[in-house]
GUKE-409541 format. One record per residue (C-alpha): residue in three letters; z, y, x. Coordinates in steps of 0.5 Angstrom, whole numbers, plus 2048, in hexadecimal, padded with zeros to 3 digits. Example, Ala and Ser with C-alpha at 12.3 -4.5 7.8 and 13.67 -1.06 7.14 Angstrom:
<rs>
<res:ALA; Z:810; Y:7F7; X:819>
<res:SER; Z:80E; Y:7FE; X:81B>
</rs>
This chain:
<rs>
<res:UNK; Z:8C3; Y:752; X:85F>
<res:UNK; Z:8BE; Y:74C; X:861>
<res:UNK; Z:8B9; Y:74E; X:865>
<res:UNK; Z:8B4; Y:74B; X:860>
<res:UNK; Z:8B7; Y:752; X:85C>
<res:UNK; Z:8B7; Y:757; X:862>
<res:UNK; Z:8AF; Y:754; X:863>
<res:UNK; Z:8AE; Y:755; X:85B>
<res:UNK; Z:8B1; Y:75C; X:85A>
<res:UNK; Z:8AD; Y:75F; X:861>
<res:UNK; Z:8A7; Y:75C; X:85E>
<res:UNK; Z:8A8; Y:760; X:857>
<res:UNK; Z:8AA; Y:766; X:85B>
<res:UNK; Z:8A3; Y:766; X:85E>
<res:UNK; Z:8A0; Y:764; X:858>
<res:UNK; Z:8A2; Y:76B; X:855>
<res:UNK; Z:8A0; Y:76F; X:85A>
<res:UNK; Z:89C; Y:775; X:858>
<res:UNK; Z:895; Y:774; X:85B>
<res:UNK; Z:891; Y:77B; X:85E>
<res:UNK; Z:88A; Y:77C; X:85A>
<res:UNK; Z:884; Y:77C; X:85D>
<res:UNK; Z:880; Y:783; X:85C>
<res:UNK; Z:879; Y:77F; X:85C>
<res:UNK; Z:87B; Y:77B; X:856>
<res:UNK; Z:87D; Y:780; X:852>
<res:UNK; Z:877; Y:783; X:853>
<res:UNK; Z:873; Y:77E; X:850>
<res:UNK; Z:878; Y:77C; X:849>
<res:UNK; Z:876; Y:783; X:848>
<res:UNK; Z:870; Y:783; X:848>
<res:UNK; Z:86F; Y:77D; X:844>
<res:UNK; Z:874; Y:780; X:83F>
<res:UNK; Z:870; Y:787; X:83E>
<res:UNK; Z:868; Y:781; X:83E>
<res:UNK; Z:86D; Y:77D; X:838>
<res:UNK; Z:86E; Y:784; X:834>
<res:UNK; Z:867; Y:786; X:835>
<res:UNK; Z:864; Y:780; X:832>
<res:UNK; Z:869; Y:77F; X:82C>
<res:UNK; Z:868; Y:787; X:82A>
<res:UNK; Z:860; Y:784; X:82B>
<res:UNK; Z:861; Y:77F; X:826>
<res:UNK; Z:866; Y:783; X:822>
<res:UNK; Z:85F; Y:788; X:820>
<res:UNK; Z:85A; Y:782; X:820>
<res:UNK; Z:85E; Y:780; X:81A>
<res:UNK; Z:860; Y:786; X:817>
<res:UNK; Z:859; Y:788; X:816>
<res:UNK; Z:857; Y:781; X:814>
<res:UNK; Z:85D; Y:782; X:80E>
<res:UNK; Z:85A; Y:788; X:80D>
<res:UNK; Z:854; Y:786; X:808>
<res:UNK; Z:859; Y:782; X:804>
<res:UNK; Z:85E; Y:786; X:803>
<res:UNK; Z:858; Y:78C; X:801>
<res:UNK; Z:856; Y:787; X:7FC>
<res:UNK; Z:85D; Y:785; X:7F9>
<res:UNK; Z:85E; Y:78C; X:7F8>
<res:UNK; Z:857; Y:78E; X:7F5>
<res:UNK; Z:859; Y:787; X:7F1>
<res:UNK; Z:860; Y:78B; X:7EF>
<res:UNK; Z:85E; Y:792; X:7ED>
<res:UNK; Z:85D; Y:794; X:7E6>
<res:UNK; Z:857; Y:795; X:7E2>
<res:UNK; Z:852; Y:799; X:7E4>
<res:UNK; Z:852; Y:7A0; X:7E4>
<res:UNK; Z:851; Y:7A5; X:7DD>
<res:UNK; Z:84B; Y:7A9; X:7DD>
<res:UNK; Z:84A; Y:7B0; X:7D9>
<res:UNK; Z:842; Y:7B0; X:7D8>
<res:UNK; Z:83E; Y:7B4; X:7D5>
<res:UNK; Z:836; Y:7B5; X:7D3>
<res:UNK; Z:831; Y:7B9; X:7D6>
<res:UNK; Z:82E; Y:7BD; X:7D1>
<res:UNK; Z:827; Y:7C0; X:7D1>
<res:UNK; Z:826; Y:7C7; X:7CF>
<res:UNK; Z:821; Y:7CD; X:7CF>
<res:UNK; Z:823; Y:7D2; X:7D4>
<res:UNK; Z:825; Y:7D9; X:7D1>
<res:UNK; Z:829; Y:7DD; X:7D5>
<res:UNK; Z:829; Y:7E5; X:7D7>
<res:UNK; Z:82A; Y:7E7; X:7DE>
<res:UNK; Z:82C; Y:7EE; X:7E1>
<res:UNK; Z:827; Y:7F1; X:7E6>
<res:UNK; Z:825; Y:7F8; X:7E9>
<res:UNK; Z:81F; Y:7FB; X:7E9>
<res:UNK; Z:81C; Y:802; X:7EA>
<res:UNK; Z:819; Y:807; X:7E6>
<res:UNK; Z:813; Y:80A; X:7E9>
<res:UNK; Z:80D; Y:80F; X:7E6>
<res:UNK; Z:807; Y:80B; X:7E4>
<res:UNK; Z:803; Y:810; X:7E7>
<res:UNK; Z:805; Y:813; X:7EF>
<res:UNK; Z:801; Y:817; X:7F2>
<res:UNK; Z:802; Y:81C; X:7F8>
<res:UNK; Z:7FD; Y:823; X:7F7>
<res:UNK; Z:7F9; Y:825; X:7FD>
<res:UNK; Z:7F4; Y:82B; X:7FE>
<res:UNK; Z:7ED; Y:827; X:802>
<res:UNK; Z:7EC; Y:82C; X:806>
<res:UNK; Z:7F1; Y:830; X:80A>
<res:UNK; Z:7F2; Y:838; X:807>
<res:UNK; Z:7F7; Y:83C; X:804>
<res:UNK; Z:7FB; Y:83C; X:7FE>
<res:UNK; Z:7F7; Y:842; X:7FA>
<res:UNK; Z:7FC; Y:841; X:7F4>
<res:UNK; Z:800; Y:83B; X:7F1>
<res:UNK; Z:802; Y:83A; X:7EA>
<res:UNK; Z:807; Y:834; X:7E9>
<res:UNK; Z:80E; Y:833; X:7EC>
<res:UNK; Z:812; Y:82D; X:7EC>
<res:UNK; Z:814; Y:82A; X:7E5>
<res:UNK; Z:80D; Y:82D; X:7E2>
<res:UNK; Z:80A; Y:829; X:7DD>
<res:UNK; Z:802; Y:829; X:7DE>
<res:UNK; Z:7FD; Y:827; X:7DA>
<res:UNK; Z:7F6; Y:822; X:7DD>
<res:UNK; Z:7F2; Y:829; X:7E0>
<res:UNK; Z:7F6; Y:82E; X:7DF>
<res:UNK; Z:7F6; Y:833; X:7E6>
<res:UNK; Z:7FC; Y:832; X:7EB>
<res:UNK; Z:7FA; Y:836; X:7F0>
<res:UNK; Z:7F4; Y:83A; X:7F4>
<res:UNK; Z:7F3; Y:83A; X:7FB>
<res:UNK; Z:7EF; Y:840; X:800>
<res:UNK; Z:7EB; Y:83D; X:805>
<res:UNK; Z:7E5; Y:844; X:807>
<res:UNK; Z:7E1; Y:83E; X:80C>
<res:UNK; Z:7DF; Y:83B; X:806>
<res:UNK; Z:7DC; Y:840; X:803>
<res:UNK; Z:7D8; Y:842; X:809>
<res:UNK; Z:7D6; Y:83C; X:809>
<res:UNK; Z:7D4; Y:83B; X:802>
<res:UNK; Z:7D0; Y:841; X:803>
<res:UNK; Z:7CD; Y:83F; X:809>
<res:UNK; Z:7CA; Y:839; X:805>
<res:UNK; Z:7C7; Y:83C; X:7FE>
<res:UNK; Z:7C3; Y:840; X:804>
<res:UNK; Z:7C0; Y:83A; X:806>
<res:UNK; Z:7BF; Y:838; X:800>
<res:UNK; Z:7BB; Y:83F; X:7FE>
<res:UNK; Z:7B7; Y:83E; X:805>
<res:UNK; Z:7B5; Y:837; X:804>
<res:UNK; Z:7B3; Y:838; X:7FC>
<res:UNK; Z:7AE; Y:83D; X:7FF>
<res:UNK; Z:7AB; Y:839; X:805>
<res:UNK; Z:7AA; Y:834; X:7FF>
<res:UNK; Z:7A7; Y:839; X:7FB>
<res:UNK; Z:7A2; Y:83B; X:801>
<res:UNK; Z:7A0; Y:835; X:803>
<res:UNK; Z:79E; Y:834; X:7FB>
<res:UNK; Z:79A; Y:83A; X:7FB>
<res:UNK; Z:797; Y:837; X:801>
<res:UNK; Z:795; Y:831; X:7FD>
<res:UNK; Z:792; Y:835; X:7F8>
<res:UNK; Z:78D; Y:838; X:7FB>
<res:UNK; Z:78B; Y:833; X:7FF>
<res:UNK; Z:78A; Y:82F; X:7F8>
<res:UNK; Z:786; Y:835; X:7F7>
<res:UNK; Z:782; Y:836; X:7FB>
<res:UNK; Z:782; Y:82D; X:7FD>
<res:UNK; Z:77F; Y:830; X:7F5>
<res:UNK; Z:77A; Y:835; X:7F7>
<res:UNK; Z:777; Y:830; X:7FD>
<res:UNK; Z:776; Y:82B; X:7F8>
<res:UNK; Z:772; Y:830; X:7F3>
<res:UNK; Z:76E; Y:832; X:7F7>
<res:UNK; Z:76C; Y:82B; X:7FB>
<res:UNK; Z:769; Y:829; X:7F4>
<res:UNK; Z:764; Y:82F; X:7F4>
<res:UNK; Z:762; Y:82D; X:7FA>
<res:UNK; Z:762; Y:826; X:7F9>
<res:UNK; Z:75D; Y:828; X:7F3>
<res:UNK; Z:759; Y:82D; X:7F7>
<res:UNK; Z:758; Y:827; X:7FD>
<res:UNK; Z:756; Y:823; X:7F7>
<res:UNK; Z:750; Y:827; X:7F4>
<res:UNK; Z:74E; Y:829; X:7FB>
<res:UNK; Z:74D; Y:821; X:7FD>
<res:UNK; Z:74A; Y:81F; X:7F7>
<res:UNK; Z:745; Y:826; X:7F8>
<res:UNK; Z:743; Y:823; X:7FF>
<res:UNK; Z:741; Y:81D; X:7FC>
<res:UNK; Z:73B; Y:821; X:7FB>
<res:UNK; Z:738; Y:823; X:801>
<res:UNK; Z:738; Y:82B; X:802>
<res:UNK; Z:73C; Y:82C; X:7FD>
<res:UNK; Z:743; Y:82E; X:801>
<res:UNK; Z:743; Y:82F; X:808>
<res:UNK; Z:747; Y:829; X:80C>
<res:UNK; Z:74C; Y:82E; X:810>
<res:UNK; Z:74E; Y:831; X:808>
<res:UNK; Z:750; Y:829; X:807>
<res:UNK; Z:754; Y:829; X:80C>
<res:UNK; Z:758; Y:82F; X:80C>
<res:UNK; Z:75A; Y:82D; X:805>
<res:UNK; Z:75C; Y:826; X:808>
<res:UNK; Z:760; Y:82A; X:80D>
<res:UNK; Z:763; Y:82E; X:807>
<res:UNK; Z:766; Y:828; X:803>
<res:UNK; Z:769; Y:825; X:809>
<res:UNK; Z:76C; Y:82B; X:80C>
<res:UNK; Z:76F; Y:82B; X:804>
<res:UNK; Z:772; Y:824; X:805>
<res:UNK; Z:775; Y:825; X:80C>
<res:UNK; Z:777; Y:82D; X:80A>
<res:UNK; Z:77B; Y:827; X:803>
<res:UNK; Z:77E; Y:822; X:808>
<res:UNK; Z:781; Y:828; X:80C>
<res:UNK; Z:784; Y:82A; X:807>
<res:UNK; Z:787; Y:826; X:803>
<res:UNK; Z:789; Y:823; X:809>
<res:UNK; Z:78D; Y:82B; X:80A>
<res:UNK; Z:790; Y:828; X:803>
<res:UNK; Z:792; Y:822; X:805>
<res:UNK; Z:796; Y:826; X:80A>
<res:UNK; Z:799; Y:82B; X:806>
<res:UNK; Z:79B; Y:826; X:802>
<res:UNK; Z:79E; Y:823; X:806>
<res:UNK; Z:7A2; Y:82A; X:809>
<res:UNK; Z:7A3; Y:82B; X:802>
<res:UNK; Z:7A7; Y:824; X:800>
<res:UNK; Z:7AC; Y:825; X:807>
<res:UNK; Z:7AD; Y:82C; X:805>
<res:UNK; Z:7AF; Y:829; X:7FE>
<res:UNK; Z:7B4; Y:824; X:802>
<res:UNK; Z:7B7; Y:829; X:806>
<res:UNK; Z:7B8; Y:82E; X:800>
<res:UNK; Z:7BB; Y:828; X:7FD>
<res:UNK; Z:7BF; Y:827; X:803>
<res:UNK; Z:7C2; Y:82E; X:803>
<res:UNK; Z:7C3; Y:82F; X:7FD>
<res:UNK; Z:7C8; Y:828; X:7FD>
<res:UNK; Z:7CC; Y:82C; X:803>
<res:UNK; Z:7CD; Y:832; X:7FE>
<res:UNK; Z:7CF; Y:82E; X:7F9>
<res:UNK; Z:7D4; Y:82A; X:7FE>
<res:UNK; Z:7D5; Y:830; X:800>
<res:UNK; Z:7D7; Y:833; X:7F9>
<res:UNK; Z:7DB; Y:82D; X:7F7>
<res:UNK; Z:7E0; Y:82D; X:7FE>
<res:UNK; Z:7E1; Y:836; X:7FB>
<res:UNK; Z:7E2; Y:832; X:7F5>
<res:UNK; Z:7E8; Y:82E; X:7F7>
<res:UNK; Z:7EC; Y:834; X:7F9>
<res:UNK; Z:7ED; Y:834; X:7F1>
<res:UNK; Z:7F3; Y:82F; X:7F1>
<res:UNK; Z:7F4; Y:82B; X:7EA>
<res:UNK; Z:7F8; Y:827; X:7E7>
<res:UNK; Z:7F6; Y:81F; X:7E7>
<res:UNK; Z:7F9; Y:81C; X:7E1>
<res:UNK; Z:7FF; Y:81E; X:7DC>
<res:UNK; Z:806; Y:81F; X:7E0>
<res:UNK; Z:80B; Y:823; X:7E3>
<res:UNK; Z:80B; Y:826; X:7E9>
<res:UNK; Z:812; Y:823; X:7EE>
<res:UNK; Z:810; Y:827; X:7F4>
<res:UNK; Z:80D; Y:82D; X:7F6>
<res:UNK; Z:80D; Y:82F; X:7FE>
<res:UNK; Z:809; Y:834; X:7FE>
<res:UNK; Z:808; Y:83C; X:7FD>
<res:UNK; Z:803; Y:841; X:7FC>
<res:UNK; Z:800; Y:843; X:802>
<res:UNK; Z:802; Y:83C; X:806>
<res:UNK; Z:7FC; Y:838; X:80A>
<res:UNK; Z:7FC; Y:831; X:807>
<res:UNK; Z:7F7; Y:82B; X:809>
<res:UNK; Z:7F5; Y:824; X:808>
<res:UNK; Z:7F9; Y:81F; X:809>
<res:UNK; Z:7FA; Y:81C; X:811>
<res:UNK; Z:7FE; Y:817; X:811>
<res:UNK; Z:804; Y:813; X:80C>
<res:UNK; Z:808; Y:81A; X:80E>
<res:UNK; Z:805; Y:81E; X:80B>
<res:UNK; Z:809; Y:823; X:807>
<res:UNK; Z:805; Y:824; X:800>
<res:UNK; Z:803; Y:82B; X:7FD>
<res:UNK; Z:805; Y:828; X:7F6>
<res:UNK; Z:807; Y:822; X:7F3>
<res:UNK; Z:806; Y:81E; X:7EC>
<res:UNK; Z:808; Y:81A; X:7E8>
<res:UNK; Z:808; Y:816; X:7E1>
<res:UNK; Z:80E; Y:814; X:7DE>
<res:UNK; Z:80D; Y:814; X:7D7>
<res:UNK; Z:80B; Y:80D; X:7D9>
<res:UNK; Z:80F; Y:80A; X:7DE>
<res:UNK; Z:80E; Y:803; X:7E2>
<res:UNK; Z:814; Y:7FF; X:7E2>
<res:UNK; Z:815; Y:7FB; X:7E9>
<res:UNK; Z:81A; Y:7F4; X:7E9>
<res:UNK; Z:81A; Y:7F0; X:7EE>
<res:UNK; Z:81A; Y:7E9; X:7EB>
<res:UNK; Z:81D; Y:7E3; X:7EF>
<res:UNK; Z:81A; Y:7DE; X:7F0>
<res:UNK; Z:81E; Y:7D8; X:7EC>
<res:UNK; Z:81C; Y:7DD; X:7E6>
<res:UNK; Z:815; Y:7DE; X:7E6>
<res:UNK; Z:812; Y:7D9; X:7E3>
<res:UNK; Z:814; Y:7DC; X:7DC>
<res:UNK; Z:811; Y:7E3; X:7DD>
<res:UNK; Z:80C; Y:7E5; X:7D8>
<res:UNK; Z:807; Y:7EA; X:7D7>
<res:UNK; Z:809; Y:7EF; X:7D0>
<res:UNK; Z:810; Y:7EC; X:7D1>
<res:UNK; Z:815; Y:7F2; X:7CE>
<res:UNK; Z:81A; Y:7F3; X:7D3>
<res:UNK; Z:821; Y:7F7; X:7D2>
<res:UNK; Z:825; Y:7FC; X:7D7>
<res:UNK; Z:82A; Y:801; X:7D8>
<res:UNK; Z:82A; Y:807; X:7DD>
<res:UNK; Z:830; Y:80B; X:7DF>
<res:UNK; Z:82F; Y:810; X:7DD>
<res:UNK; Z:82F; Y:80E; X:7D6>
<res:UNK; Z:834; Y:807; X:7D6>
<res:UNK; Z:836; Y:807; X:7CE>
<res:UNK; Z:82D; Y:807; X:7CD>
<res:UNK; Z:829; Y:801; X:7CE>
<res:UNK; Z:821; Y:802; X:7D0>
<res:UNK; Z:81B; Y:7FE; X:7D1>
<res:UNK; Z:816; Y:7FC; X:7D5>
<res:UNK; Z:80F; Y:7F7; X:7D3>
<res:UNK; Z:80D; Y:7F2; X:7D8>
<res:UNK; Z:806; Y:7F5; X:7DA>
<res:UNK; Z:805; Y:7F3; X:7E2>
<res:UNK; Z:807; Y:7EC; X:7E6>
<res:UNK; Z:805; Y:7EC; X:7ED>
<res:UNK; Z:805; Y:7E4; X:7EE>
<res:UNK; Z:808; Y:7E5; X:7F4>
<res:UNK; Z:80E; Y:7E4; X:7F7>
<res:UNK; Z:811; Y:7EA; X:7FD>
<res:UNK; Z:812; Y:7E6; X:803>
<res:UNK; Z:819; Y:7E9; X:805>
<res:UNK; Z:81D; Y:7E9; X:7FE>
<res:UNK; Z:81A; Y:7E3; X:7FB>
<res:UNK; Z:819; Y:7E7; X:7F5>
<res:UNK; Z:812; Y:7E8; X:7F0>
<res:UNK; Z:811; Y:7F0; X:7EE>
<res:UNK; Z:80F; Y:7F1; X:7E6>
<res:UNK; Z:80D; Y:7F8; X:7E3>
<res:UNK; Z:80F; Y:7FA; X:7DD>
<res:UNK; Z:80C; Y:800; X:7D9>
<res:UNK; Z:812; Y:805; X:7D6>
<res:UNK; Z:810; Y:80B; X:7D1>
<res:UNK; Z:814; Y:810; X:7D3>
<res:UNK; Z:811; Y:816; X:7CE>
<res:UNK; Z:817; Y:819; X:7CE>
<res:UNK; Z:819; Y:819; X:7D6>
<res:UNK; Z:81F; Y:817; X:7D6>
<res:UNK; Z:81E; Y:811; X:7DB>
<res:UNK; Z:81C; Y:814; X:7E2>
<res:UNK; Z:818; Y:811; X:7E8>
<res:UNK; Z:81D; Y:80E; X:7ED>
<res:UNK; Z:822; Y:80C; X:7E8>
<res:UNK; Z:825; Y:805; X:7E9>
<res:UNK; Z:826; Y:802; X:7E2>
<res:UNK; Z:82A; Y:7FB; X:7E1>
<res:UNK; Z:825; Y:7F5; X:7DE>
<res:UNK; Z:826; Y:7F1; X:7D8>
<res:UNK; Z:821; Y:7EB; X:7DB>
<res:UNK; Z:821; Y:7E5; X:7D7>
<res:UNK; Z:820; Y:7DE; X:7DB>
<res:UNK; Z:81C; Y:7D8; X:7D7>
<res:UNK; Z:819; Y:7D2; X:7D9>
<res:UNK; Z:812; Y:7CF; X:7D6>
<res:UNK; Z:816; Y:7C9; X:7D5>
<res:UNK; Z:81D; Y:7C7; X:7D3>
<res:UNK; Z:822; Y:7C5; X:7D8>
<res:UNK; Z:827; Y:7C0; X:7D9>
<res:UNK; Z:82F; Y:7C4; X:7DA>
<res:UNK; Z:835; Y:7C0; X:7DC>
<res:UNK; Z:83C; Y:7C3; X:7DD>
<res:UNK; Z:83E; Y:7C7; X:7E3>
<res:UNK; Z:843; Y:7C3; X:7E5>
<res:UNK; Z:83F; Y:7BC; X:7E4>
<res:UNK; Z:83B; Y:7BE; X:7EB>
<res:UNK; Z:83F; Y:7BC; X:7F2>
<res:UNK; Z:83D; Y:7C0; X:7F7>
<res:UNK; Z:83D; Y:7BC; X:7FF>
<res:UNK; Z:83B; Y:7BD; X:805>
<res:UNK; Z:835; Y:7B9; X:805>
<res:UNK; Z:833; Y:7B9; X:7FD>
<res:UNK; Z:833; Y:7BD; X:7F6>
<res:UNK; Z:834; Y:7B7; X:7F1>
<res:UNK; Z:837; Y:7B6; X:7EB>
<res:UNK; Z:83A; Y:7AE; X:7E8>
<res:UNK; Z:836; Y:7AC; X:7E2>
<res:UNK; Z:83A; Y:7A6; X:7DF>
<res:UNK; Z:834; Y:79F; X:7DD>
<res:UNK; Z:839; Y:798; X:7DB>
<res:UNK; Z:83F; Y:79A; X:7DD>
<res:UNK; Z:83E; Y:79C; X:7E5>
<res:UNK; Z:83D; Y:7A3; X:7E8>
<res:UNK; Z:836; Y:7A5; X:7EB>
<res:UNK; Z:835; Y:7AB; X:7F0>
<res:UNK; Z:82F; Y:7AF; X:7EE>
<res:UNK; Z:82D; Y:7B5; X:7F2>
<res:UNK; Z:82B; Y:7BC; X:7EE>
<res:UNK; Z:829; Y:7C3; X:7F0>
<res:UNK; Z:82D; Y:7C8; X:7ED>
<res:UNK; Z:829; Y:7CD; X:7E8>
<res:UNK; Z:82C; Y:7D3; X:7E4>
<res:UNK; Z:832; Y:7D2; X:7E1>
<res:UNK; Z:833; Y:7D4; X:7D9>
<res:UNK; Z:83A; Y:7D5; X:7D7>
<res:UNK; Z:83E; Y:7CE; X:7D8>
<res:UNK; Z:838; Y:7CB; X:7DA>
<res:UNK; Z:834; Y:7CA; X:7E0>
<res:UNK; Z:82C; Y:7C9; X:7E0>
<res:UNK; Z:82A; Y:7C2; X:7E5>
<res:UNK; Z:823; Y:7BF; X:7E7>
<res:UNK; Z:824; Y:7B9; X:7E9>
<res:UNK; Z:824; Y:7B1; X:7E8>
<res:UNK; Z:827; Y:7B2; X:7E0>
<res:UNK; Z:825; Y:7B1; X:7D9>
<res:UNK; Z:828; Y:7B5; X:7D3>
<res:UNK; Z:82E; Y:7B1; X:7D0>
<res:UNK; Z:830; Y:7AE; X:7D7>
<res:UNK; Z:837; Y:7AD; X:7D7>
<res:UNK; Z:83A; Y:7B0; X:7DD>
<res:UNK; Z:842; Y:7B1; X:7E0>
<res:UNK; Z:844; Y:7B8; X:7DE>
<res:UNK; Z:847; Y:7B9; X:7E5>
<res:UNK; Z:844; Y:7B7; X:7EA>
<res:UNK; Z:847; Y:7B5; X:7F1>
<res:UNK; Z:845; Y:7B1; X:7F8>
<res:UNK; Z:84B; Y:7AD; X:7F6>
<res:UNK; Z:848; Y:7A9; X:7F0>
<res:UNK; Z:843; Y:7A5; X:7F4>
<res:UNK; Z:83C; Y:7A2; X:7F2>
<res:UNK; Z:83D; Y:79A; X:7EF>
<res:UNK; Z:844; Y:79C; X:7ED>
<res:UNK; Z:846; Y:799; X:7E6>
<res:UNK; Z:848; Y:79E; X:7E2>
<res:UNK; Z:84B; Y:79E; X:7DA>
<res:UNK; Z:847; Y:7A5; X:7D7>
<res:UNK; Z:84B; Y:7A9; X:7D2>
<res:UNK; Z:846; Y:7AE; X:7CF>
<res:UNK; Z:848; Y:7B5; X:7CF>
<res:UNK; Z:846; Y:7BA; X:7C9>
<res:UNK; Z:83E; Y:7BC; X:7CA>
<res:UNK; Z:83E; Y:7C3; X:7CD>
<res:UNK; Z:83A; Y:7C8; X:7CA>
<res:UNK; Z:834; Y:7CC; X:7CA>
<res:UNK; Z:835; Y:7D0; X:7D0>
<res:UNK; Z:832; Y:7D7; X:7CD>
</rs>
């Protein structure tokens, strides 16, 4: 071997000589592959999303026609539809019976289930203070009727001799008269017996003023005793009508439901709402129908409306009821309107208490628009229905009413003859073409 190969093949044996890494370098390749990736990764999303429009306007370009649609109109029609709602049965009249004054039960004459008529005596009550008391007050009476009678003879004789003194001051005056125009002449009448007769006339006049002065007077005792007669003679009578409520009689034409008391029991007036009656009474040839009407029904409600209704008593008969009383109010806690109806019960087979079932029917003063049932969708932020114009789906919020049959009442932006999609759903969006395949028009709802 030459040198110049011995040279060569040292040199290749270093040339291949495996080199050792360096830690530093390798850091840095790989933090520059890692900045590589996350760029291409960058750019890769930048594009895709740029692509994304194209791509959803190729495929919008490549669907099919736009989507079919069973419609139906909205009709128009009145409101006639009968709901079942309780009421209660109560008397016309009600009244629970009270003695006005505190006493015994002398005697009672009725019991439960007794049938009264206007006036008739129920019961007699003892109280013997009463009459001790009425008899002291007709003594007042009889004492103050003799003060009066008294001081009228007084009046009187006073008038008569008020009569005499004037009778006898004429005479005078006239004596008095003659003498003065006698003294006129002289030596006639002596002066002394002209003043005497002056002095007898106005003596006449004073004696007069006394009295009619004294008549005045006994006028004036008499019209006081005459208003205190008047006045003891209204206590006797006030006195006579308390005795009189010890007689205990009927109101009105009714029965007697409840009876608490017994012959000899000590009854009084009412003190408070806890009061136990001695008596109650009630009417029930004419009961008072209560319902309790909602609100959403209300505006239908007449006065002389005839309304129909069974009772559990008797389920296989049909009753009624005519509306006479509407309270136009509505109760704050049920929302509800209450309504009278008057029921003649002749025959007494209705009972107070009793809760029949009523047929109530329900109108509207004006017709209303009804869509179907399913052709209203239900979301979390709307009520609306899809009304079909040229072609392209619109929303249009509505209320829901009442429903009749397959049908639903609505208020809202629609017209009769509106075209909606029968079935209603958030998937068919506002502004979305449509091709509209008419359903049979629903019936009548009933």
């Amino acid at each position: 071997m030459t040198d110049v190969e011995s040279k060569y093949k040292s040199r290749s044996a270093e040339d291949v000589a495996p080199i050792a890494p360096d830690p530093s370098s390798t850091a840095r390749v790989n933090r520059k592959l890692i900045a590589l990736v996350a760029i291409l990764a960058i750019v890769a999303l930048v594009a895709l999303a740029c692509a994304k429009p194209a791509q959803v306007g190729n495929a919008a370009s490549e669907k099919g026609p736009p989507p079919t649609v069973i419609a139906a109109s909205v009709v128009s029609q009145t409101v006639n539809k009968e709901l079942r709602l309780p009421g209660e049965l109560r008397p016309f009249q009600n009244v629970a019976i009270y003695p006005k004054v505190q006493s015994f039960v002398e005697s009672i004459n009725v019991d439960r289930g007794s049938v009264v008529k206007r006036g008739q005596a129920l019961a007699r009550m003892s109280a013997p203070e009463l009459s001790a008391h009425t008899s002291e007050a007709e003594a007042r009476v009889r004492a103050a009727q003799q003060q009066r009678l008294e001081m009228e003879s007084r009046v009187q004789a006073a008038r008569a001799q008020r009569s005499e003194a004037e009778a006898r001051l004429a005479v005078d005056e006239g004596t008095y008269k003659r003498l003065k125009a006698a003294s006129s002449t002289p030596g006639v009448v002596a002066e002394n017996d002209v003043d005497v007769a002056r002095g007898a006339v106005e003596g006449d006049k004073a004696r007069i003023r006394g009295l009619e002065e004294n008549e005045k007077a006994a006028k004036a005792v008499v019209q006081s005793q005459v208003q205190n007669e008047r006045a003891t003679r209204e206590a006797a009578n006030s006195t006579r009508d308390i005795e009189s409520y010890l007689r205990i009689t009927a109101p009105f034409d009714g029965v007697i439901t409840e009876r608490n008391v017994d012959k000899g029991s000590l009854a009084g007036p009412a003190t408070g709402p806890s009061s136990v009656p001695m008596l109650r009474l009630q009417q029930i040839s004419r009961l008072r129908l209560v319902v309790s009407v909602p609100e959403a029904d209300v505006a239908g409600v007449t006065t002389g409306t005839r309304i129909n209704f069974t009772v559990p008593a008797f389920p296989a008969e049909k009753f009624f009821g005519v509306v006479e009383r509407i309270s136009h109010t509505l109760d704050e806690k049920t929302r509800t309107m209450p309504v009278e109806l008057d029921v003649i019960n002749d025959s007494a087979r209705l009972a107070p208490g009793m809760f029949p079932e009523v047929v109530w029917p329900t109108t509207r003063p004006r017709p209303s628009l009804f869509v179907p049932a399913s052709a209203i969708a239900t979301t979390t932020e709307r009520v609306f229905v899809i009304r079909i114009r040229n072609g392209t789906a619109e929303w249009v919020d509505v209320k829901r009413g009442m429903s009749m049959g397959d049908l639903v009442e609505v208020f809202g932006d629609l017209q009769e003859n509106d075209s909606i999609a029968v079935r209603a759903t958030d998937e068919l969006r506002a502004g979305t073409p449509v091709v509209v395949k008419q359903a049979q028009s629903p019936s009548p709802a009933r």
